[in-house]
N, C-alpha and C positions, 0 to 999 in steps of 0.2 A: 504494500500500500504506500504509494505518497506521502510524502511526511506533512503533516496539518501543520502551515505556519501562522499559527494563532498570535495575533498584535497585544500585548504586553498595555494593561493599562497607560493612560498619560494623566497625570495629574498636576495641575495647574500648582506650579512653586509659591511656596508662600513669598520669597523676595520678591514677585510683582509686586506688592501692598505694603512692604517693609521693609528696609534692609537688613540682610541676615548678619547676624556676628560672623567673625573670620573662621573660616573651618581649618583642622588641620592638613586636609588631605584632599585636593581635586581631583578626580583621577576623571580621564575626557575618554571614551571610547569602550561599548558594553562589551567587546568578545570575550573571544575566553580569558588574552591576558590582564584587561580590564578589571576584568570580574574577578578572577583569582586572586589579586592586587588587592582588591577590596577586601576578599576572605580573610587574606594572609595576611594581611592587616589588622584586620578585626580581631584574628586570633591574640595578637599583642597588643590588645586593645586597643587600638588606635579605631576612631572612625573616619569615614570618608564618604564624600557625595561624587557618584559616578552619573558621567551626565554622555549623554547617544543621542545623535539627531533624528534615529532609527527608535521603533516600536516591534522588530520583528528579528528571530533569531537567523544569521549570514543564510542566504538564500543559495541551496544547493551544498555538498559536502563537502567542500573545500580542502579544509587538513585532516587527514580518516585516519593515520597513522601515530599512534601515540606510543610511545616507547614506554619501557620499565620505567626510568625515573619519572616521567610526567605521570603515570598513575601512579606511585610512591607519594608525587607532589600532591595530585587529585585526592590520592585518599586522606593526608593531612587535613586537606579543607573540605572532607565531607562529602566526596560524590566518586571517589575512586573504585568502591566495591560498585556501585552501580553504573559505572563506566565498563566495568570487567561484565558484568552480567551482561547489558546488552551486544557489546562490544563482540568481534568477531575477531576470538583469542588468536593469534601464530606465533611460529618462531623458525620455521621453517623458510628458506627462499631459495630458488632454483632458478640458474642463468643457461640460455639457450644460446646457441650458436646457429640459426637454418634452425631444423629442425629436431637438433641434437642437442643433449643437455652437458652444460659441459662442466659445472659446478653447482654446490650448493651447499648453503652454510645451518647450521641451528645455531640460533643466537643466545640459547639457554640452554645448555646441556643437563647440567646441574638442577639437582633437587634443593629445595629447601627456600624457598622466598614465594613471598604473599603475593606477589603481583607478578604476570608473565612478561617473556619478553618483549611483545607487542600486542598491541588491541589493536583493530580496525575498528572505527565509530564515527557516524560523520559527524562536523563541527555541528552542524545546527541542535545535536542530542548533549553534546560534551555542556553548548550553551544553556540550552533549558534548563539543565542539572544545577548551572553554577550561579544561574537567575536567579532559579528557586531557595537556595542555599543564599544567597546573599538578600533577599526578597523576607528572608524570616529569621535576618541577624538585624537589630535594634542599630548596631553603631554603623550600618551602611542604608545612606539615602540613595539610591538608585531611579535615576529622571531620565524617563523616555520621551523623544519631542523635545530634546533641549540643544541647539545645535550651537557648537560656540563659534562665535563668530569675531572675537578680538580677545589680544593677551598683551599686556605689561606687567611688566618686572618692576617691584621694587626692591630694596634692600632687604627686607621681611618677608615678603611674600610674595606672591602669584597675583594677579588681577584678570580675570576672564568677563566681557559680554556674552549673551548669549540670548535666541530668540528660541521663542518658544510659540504654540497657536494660540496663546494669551497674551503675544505682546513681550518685550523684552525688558532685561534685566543685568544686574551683573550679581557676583560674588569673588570674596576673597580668601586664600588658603596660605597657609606656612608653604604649602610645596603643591604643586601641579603633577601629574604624573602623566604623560602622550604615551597613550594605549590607545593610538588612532590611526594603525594599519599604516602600509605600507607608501600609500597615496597621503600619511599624515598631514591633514592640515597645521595643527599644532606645527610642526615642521617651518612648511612654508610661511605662516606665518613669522617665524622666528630668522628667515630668510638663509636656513641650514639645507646645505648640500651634500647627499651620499659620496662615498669617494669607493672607487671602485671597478668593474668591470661588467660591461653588457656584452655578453655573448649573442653571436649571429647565430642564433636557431631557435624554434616557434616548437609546439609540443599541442598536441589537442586535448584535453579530457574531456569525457565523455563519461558520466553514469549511466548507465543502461539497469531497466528492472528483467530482471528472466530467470525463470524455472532452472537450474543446472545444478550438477554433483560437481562441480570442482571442490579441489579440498584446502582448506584454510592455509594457504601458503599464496606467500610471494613468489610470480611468474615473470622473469623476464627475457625479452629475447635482442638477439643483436641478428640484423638482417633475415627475419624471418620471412618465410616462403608466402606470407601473405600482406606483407610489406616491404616489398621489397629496396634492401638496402639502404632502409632504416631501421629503427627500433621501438620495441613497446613493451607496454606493462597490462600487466593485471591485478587485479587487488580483491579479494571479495569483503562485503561489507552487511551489515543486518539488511535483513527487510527485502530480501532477495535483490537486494541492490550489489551490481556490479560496477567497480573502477576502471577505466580505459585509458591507460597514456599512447599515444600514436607520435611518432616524432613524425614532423611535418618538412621541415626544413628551411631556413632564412629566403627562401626565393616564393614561400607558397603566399599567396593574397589573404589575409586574415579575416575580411569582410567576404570572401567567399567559401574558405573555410570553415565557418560557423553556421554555415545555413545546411541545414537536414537534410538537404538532396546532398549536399557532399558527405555528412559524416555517415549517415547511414550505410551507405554504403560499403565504405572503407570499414566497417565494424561488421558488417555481414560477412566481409571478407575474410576476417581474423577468426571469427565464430565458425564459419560455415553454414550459418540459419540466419533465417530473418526474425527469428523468434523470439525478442523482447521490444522494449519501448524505451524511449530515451526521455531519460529523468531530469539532469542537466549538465550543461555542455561551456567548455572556455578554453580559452586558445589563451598561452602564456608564454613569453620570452624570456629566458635564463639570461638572472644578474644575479651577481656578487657585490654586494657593497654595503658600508655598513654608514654610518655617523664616524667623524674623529675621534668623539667623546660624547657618552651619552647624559653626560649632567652637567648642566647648564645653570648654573646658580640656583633655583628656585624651581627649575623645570627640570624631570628627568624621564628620556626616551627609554623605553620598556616594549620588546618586542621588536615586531616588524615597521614601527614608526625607527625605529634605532640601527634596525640591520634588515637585509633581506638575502636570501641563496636561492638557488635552485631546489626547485621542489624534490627533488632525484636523495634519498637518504633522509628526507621524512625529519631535515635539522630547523624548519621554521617557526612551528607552533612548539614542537619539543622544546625548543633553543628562549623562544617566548618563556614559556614557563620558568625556564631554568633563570632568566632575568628574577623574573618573580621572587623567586628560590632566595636568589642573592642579596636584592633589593628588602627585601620586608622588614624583616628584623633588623638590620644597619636602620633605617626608616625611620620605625619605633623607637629605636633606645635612642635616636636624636631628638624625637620630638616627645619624648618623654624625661628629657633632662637627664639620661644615663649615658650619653655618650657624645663626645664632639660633634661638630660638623664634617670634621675632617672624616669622621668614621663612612664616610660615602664615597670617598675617593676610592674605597674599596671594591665595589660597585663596579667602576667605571671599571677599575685595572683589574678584575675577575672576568667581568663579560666582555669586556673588549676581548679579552683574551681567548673568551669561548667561542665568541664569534669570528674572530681570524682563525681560530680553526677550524668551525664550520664552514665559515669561508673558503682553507683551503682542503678542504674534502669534497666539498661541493664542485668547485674550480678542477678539480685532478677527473673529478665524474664527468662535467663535461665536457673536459678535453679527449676523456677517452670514449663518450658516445659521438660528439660531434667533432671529429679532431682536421685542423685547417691541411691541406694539402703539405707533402712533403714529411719529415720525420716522424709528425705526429700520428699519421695515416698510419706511415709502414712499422710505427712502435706495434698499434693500435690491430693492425692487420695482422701481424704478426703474430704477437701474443693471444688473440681467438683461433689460430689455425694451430699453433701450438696447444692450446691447452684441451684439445679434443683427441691428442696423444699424450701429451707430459703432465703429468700431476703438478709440479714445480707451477709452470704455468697457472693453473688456474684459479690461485690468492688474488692473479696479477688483472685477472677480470673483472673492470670496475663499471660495475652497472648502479654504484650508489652505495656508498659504504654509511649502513644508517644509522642514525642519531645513539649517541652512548654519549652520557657526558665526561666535559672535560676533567682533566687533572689540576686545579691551579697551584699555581707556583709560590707554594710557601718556603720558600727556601730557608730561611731561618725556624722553619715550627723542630721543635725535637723530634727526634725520629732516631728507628733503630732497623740497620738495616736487612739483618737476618728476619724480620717480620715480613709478613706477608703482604707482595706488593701492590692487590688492589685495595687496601685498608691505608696507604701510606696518607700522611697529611696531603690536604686539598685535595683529595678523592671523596665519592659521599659514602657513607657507613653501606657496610654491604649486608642486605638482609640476613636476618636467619629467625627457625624457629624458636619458642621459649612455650616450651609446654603448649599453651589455647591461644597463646599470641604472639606476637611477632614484636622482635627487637626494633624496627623502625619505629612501631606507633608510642614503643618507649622514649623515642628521640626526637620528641620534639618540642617546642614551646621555650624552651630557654639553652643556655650552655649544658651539659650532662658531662657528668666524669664517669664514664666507666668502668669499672673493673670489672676483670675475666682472672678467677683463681688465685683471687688475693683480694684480703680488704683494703677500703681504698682507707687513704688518709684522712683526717678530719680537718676540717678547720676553715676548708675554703669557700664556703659562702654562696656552695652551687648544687644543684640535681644529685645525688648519685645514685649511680644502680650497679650493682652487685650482682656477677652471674656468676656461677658454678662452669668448669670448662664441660663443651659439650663437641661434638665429630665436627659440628658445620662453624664454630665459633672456634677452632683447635685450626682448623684450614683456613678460615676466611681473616681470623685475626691474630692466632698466637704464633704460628709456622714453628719457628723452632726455639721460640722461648716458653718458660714455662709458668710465665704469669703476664699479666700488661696492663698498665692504663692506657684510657685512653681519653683526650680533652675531644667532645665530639660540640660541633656549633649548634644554634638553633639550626638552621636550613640543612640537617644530620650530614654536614662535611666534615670530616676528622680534621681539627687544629692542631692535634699532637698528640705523639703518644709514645711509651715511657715500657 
């Protein structure tokens, strides 16, 4: 069935008729990382008024692909287990060469964590979740029909206009937060330019609804026998909804490409039937580029207003979130009087940092689907004719290497190096079981000092939790010591450990 996109009350603001006291928290733009902003927020009390010029959740499915850490992230604010439910669980993905498969990877081999390697779910489900969730938290005002339409900066604050279908208004915030998409007006308004790279190649998606047994895995192919001598994807998603990526190429017309007598077609192809209906459909051009710097006195870019890649490895709405992750708590302990100002610079030099490597993952993916004449061709030709003999080969096929978050670069946290290296500082806590629950939903809310097989210390004025060693907490955090602490942050990234 079609998904009912049902309009979202508007309620006329009360600043028409008064002006409001200064709030601590603007945040411009309802999607998901909007929204989540608000939660993650709310969690460390802070409140905040989210304002959308929109009354309806993003039209069509846009980002389906949610990795472990964003449902880690999701289930923190309340909608992660019902992300997984409806959600169309994998971990499985298989690369095609013609009509030969010539890799495929499982992205979660391992037992023992709450949340799987990847959901499929369209945006518009992930949004009603995180509406409703923020729609029945007291410290988030959430205004649909509020479009902003001007911003100045003072020394203290943010200043936003905004029109509404009662007439316009303004109000004011300690900080502003642009969670307004890629197009950010916030942005242009502030007269900020991406820096970066546009790739010459076009890509179609295409949902299609239809009856099929394919099995919940990622399908991709490079020059398949029904496109030939480009590439495409498949994705399956709820609600018998099917994903279509068709690489089109920098020469194809965009305005004629969008229209049904071409795409139908070209999907009948790929399918072999004519036998589904087309749900909805967009034609997108691979860029790389991010912001210089995502905090700007008063105002801080979050999301796809801040960075954008190619959609190939599923790092944009993932990478959104992980902002969130970063951002919230630094946020709150500023404007709750527990921490400098300066404590945001952190912000800037973590996700800069995530996102130049989403950047350059995305950048290597479409050099090796669309690669320009000359070395890049013959690397690129090369290593698929290879790897349909040589196993060596086949790591080296890059059809999107997907979202896993980054490592940051704590260089000075203690650390000990015989430990186990994805538990190392600025990596996030890696799950494990704890009898009926799970070590992540232990880690969250504030700093946590962990111990694993030894009592912690007293004294210091924080969380602690106490675990007994167990097989999956022996592998994932002691390796070959035989006790540990560990300093884990609010957004559960290890700050150090001992």
């Amino acid at each position: 069935m079609p998904y009912d996109y049902k309009p979202f009350d508007y309620v006329a603001p009360r600043g028409l008729n008064t002006p409001e006291p200064r709030h601590k928290v603007i945040i411009v733009g309802a999607g998901p990382i909007g929204l989540a902003a608000a939660i993650e927020l709310a969690n460390h009390g802070v409140g905040s008024v989210v304002l959308d010029d929109n009354n309806v959740v993003s039209v069509g499915s846009r980002a389906i692909c949610w990795s472990k850490r964003s449902l880690e992230i999701l289930d923190r604010l309340g909608v992660g287990e019902t992300c997984v439910q409806k959600g169309v669980t994998w971990k499985v993905g298989r690369t095609h060469h013609g009509a030969r498969e010539v890799f495929n990877f499982d992205l979660l081999p391992e037992d023992g964590h709450k949340m799987p390697a990847f959901v499929n779910l369209q945006q518009y489900y992930v949004e009603e979740y995180l509406v409703a969730q923020a729609q029945a938290n007291p410290l988030i005002d959430l205004r649909f029909k509020n479009k902003v339409t001007g911003l100045e900066q003072q020394d203290d604050c943010a200043r936003v206009s905004i029109e509404t279908p009662d007439g316009a208004y303004s109000l004011e915030a300690d900080y502003l937060l642009a969670c307004d998409g890629a197009r950010s007006p916030i942005r242009q308004m502030m007269g900020l330019e991406f820096e970066g790279v546009l790739f010459e190649e076009r890509f179609l998606i295409a949902d299609i609804v239809m009856q099929a047994d394919f099995p919940p895995e990622r399908w991709f192919w490079f020059e398949p026998e029904f496109h030939a001598g480009q590439s495409a994807l498949l994705h399956k998603q709820p609600d018998d909804v099917y994903r279509i990526d068709l690489q089109l190429g920098w020469e194809s017309d965009p305005e004629k490409e969008r229209k049904p007598e071409r795409i139908i077609p070209r999907i009948e192809k790929a399918l072999g039937h004519g036998n589904f209906t087309l749900d909805w459909t967009s034609i997108y051009t691979f860029q790389c580029r991010r912001l210089k710097k995502f905090v700007h006195d008063r105002v801080i870019f979050v999301g796809d207003s801040a960075h954008v890649v190619s959609p190939f490895g599923a790092r944009g709405g993932n990478g959104g979130l992980q902002d969130v992750d970063a951002l919230g708590w630094r946020l709150a302990a500023v404007l709750k009087g527990e921490a400098p100002v300066a404590l945001l610079a952190g912000y800037d030099a973590e996700r800069t940092h995530g996102s130049d490597e989403n950047i350059t993952n995305s950048s290597r993916t479409t050099r090796f689907m669309s690669p320009r004449d000359g070395a890049e061709r013959w690397f690129r030709d090369a290593v698929l004719a290879l790897s349909e003999h040589a196993e060596f080969a086949r790591p080296m096929v890059n059809s999107g290497r997907l979202s896993v978050p980054c490592t940051y670069p704590l260089e000075a946290a203690p650390d000990c190096a015989h430990m186990p290296a994805p538990s190392r500082p600025g990596s996030v806590a890696p799950d494990a079981p704890l009898g009926n629950d799970w070590l992540l939903s232990q880690l969250a809310g504030g700093f946590t000092l962990l111990a694993i097989g030894v009592a912690a210390p007293e004294g210091y004025g924080m969380r602690v939790l106490e675990l007994p060693e167990t097989p999956e907490l022996r592998q994932r955090y002691l390796g070959q010591a035989g006790q540990a602490l560990y300093l884990i942050r609010p957004d559960q990234i290890v700050a150090a450990r001992w």
